[in-house]
C-alpha positions as CSV (number, residue, x, y, z in Angstrom):
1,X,143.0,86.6,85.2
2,X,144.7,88.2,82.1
3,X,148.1,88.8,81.4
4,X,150.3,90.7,83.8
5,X,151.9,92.8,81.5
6,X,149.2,93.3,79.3
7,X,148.5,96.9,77.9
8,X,145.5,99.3,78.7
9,X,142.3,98.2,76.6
10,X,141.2,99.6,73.5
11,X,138.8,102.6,73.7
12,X,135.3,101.4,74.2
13,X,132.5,103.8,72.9
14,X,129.9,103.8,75.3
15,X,126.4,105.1,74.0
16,X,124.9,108.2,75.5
17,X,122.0,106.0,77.0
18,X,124.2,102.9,78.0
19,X,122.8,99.6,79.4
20,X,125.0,97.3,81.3
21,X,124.0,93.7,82.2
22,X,126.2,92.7,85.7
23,X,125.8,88.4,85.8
24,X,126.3,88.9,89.2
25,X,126.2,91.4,92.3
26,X,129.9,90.6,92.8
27,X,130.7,92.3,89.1
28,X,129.8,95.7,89.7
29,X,131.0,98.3,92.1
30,X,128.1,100.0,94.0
31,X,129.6,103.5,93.3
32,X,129.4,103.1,89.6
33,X,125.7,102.5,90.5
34,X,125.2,106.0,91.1
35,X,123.3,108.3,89.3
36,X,122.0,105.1,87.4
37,X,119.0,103.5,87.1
38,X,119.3,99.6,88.9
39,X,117.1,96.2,87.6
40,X,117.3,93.9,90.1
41,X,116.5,90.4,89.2
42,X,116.0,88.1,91.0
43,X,114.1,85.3,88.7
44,X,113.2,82.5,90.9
45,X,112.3,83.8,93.2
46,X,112.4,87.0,95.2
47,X,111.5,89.6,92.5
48,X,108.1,87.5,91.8
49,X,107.4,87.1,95.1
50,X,107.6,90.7,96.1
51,X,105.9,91.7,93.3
52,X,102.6,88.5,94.2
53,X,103.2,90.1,97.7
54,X,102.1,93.9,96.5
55,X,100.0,92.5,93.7
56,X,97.5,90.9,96.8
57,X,97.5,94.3,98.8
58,X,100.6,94.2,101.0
59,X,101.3,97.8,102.2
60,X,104.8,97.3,101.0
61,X,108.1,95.0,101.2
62,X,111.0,95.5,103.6
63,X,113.8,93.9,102.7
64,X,116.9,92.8,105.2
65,X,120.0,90.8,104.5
66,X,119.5,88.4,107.2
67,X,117.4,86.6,109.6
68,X,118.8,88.6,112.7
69,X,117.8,91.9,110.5
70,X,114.4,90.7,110.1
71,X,113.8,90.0,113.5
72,X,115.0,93.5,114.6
73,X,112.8,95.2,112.3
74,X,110.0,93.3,113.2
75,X,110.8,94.5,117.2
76,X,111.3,98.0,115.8
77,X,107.9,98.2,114.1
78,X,106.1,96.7,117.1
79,X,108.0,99.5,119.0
80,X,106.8,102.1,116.6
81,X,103.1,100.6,117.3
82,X,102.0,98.0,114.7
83,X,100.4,95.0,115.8
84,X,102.1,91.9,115.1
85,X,99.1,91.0,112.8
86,X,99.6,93.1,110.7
87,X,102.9,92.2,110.1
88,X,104.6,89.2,107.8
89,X,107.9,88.1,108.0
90,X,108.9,86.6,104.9
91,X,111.2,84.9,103.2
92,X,113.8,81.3,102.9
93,X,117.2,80.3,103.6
94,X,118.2,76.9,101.6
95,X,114.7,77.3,99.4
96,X,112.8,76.7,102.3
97,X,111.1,78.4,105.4
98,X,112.8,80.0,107.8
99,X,112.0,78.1,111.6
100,X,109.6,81.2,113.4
101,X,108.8,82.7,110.2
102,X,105.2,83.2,108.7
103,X,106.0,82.4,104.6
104,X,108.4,81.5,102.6
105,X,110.0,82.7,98.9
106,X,107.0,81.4,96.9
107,X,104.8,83.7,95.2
108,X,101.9,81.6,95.6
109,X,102.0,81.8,99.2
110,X,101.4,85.4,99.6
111,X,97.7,85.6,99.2
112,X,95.4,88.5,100.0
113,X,94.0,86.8,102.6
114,X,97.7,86.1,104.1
115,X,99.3,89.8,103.3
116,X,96.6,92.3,102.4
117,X,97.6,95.6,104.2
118,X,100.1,94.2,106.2
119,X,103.7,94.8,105.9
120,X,106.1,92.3,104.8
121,X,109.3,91.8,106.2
122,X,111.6,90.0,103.5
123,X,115.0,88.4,103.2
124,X,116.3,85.4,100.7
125,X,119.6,84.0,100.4
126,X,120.2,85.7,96.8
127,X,118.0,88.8,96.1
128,X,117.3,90.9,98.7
129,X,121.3,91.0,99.9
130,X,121.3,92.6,95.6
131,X,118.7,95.3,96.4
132,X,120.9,96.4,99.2
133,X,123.9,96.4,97.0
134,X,122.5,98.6,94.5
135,X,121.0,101.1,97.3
136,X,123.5,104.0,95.8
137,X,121.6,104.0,92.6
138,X,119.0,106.7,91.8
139,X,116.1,104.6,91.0
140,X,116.0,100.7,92.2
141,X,113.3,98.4,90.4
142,X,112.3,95.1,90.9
143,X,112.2,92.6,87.8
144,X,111.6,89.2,86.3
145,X,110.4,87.4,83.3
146,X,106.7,88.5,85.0
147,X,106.9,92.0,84.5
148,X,109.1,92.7,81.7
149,X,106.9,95.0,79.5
150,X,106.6,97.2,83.0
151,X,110.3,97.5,83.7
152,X,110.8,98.1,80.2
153,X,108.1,101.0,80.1
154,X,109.4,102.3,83.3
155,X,113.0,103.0,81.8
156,X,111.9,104.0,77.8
157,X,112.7,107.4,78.0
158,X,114.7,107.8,81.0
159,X,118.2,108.9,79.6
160,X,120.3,107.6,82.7
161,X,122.4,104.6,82.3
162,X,120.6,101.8,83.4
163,X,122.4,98.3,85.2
164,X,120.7,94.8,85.0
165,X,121.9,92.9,87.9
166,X,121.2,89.4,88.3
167,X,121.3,87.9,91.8
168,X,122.8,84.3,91.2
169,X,122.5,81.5,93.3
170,X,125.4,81.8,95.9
171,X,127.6,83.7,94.1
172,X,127.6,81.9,91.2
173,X,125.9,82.8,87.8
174,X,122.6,81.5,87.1
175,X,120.4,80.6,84.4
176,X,116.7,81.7,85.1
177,X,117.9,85.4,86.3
178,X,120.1,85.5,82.7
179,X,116.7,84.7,81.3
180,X,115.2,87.3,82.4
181,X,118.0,90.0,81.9
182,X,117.8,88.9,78.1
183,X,114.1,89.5,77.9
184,X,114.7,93.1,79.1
185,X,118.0,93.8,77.2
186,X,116.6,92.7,74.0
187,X,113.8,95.1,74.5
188,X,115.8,98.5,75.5
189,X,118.9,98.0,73.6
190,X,117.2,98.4,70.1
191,X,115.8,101.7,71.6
192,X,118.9,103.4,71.3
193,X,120.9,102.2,74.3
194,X,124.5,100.5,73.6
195,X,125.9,97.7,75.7
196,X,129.2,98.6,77.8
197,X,132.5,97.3,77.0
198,X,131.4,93.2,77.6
199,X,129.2,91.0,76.1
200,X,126.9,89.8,79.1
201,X,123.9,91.5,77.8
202,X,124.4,89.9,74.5
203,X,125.0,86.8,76.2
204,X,121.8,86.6,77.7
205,X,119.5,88.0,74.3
206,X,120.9,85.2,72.9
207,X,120.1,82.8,75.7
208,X,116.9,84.2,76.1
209,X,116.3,83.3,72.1
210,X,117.1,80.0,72.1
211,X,114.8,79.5,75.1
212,X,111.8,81.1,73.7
213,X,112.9,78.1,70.3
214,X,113.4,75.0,72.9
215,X,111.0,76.1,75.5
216,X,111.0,78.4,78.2
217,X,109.6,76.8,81.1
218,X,112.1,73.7,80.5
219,X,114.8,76.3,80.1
220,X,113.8,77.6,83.8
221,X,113.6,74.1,85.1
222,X,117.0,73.4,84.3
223,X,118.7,76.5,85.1
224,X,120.5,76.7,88.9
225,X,117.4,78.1,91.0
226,X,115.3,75.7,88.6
227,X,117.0,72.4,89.4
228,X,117.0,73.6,93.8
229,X,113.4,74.2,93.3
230,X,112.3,71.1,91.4
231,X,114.2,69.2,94.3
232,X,112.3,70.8,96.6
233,X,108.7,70.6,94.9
234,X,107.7,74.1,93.9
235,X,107.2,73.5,90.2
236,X,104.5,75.5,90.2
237,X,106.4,78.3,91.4
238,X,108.8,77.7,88.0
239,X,105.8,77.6,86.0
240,X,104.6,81.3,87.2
241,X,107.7,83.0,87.3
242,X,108.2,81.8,83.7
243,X,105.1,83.3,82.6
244,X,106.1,86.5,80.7
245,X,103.6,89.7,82.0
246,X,102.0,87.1,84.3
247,X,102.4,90.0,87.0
248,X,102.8,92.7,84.8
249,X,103.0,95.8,88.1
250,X,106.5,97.3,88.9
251,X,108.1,97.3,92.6
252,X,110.3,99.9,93.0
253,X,112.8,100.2,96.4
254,X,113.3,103.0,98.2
255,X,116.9,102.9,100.1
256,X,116.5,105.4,101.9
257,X,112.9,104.3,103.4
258,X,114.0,100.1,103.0
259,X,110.6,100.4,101.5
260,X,109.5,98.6,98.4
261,X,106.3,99.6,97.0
262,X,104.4,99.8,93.6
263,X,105.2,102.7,91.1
């Protein structure tokens, strides 16, 4: 923490289109959220997944913040009519799948013969409890290192102030998702937007460099999520969800619904 009895901060000039990189959930406010437009990354592995999930036909992602959540909106939709078929529940806790569930957190699992036109009910330890963080924002997308040139399409021209948030692993910083918020930053900030008063979102350009020099795929390996999933065996899923463009489309959530869908 600073000083006690250290002054008020110098005047910061924040750009008419600012962008603001939040390392973690934690870090922001949800109120400042408003009015803004929200990134949500989540690197390995949620914001791939959903996106592989709509990519093979899912009618759309529902994410909950835990287990219990999922379970009630599964009863609710089975209420409201839908067949159980027709329904995936989704997700990990610990890397891993969740005991009663029908798939886990890896991309490659959600196949269109496993989740085309079926809704997907979704939690994860790190990303989906973000989306749900950010749900005071006025537009919510979905990004990664696998859709960068859509996210950064999506926001161009849109004067608003835009917030990359990266989920971390636990609370704590990690890696892969700083990764990603570098490949995004480095795009819109030359486009006339200015960073806020810290220097996260230079932080993670310049991470994000050095990766693309040493090798981005070994840089994913040994961030946070990297080393959990190499212990667990989904190297493949490290391999896609370092693949820049790999699933170029852009989920966008809807709070209001608790719908993701594509744009």
């Amino acid at each position: 923490m600073p000083a006690p009895d250290l002054g008020p901060a110098p005047a910061h000039t924040t750009s008419d289109r600012p962008l603001f990189v939040h390392l973690l959930p934690a870090l922001v406010d949800p109120g400042t959220l408003k009015g803004g437009v929200v990134i949500m990354i989540d690197a390995l592995r949620a914001s791939v997944t959903i996106a592989a999930a709509l990519a093979s036909g899912a009618n759309c992602v529902l994410p909950v913040l835990t287990v219990e959540d999922a379970k009630t909106r599964l009863t609710r939709l089975l209420e409201q009519g839908t067949a159980r078929s027709r329904i995936i529940l989704g997700g990990e806790r610990g890397g891993v799948l969740i005991p009663g569930f029908d798939l886990d957190n890896s991309p490659l699992a959600y196949t269109p013969e496993k989740v085309r036109g079926k809704d997907v009910i979704f939690t994860t330890a790190n990303g989906t409890s973000t989306l749900l963080h950010a749900s005071q924002a006025a537009k919510i997308l979905i990004g990664a290192l696998t859709n960068v040139s859509a996210v950064c399409k999506e926001v161009a021209e849109d004067d608003r102030p835009v917030h990359i948030i990266c989920s971390g692993t636990r609370g704590e910083i990690s890696l892969d998702d700083c990764l990603a918020a570098g490949a995004i930053a480095e795009r819109l900030a030359p486009a006339g937007r200015g960073f806020g008063s810290d220097d996260s979102g230079l932080v993670c350009i310049n991470l994000w460099r050095e990766a693309q020099r040493t090798g981005l795929i070994e840089a994913m390996r040994s961030s946070r999520g990297g080393r959990n999933l190499g212990r667990l065996g989904f190297d493949a899923d490290i391999r896609l969800c370092s693949a820049v463009d790999a699933i170029n489309l852009l989920p966008v959530f809807d709070p209001a619904q608790g719908r993701i869908t594509l744009r």
